[in-house]
C-alpha positions in Angstrom: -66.5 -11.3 42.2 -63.6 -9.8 44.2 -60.0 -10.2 43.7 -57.1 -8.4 46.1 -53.5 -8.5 45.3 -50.3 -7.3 47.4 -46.9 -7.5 46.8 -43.3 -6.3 47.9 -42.3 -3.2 45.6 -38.4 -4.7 46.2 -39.7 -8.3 44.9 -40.5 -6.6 41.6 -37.5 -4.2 41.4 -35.3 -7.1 41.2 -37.6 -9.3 39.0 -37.6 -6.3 36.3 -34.0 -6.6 35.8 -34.7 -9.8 33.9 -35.9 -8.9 30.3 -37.6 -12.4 30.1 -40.1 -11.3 33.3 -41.1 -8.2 31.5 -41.4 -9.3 28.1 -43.3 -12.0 29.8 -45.7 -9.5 32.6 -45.8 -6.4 31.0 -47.2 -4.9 27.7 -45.3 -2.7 25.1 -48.1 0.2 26.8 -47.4 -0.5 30.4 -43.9 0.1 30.0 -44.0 3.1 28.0 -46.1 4.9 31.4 -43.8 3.0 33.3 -40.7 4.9 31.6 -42.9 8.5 31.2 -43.7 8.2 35.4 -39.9 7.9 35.9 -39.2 4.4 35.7 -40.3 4.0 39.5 -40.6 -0.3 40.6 -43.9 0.9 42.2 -45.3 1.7 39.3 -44.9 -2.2 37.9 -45.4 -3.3 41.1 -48.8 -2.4 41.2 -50.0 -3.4 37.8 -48.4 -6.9 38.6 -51.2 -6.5 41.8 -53.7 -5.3 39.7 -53.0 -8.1 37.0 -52.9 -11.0 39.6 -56.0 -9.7 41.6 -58.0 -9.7 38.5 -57.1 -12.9 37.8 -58.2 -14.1 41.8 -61.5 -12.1 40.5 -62.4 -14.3 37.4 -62.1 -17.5 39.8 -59.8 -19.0 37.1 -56.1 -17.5 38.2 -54.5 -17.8 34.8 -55.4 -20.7 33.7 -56.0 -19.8 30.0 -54.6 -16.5 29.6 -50.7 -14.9 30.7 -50.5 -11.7 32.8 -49.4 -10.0 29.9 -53.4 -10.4 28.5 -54.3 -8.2 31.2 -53.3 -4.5 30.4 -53.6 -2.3 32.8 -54.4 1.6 31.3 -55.3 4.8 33.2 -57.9 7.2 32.1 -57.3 11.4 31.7 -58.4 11.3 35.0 -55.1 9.3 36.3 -57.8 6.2 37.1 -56.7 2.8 36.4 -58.8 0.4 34.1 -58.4 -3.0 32.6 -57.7 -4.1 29.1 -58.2 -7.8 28.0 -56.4 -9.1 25.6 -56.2 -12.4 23.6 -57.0 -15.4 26.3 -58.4 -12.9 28.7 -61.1 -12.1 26.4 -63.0 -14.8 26.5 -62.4 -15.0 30.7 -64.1 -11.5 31.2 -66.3 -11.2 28.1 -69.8 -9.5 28.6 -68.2 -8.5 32.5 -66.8 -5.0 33.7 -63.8 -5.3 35.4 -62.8 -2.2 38.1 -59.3 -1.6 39.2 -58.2 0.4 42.4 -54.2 0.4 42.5 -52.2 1.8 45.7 -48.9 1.7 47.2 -46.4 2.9 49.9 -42.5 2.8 50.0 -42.5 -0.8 50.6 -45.9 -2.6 49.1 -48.7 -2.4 46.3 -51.6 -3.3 46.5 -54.6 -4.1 43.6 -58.6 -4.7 43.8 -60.6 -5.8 42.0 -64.2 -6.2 40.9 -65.7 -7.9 38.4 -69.4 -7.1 37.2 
């Protein structure tokens, strides 16, 4: 299965200003590389894509598990991977999920596979 996400970087730079929408998206990880890349909206823009098209990818949207049970890591290598967590577990258990995460000035964009 195949999920794609996109999303306005600006739609995100004004949702982070509410602590409630991070607290709520966003793991205590996520937002410590989010602070160490220099606290740039793209960054959290495109693990909101990456979250959202790995949810298209299970088929279930997030019906049973938060964004936040999705955390999105990166390898030595600077790659991007997939953590679940609590609900999420049980969505992708036994199933590999692959993340591709890119952006421009204006737009992110997330894929993902799940095998």
């Amino acid at each position: 299965m195949i999920g794609v996400d996109i999303i306005e970087i600006e739609r995100i730079a004004k949702s982070i200003q509410k602590d409630s929408f991070i607290k709520g998206v966003f793991t205590q990880a996520e937002m410590e590389y989010y602070r160490s890349t220099g606290s740039r909206a793209e960054t959290l823009a495109g693990f909101f894509a990456a979250k959202e098209a790995a949810a298209k990818a299970a088929g279930t949207g997030f019906n049973g598990f938060r964004p936040k049970d999705i955390e999105i890591m990166h390898a030595e290598s600077g790659r991007p991977y997939a953590v679940p967590h609590n609900g999420a577990i049980k969505i992708f258990e036994g199933r590999k999920l692959h993340v591709s995460i890119s952006h421009n000035t204006t737009t992110a964009i997330a894929v993902c596979m799940l095998v």
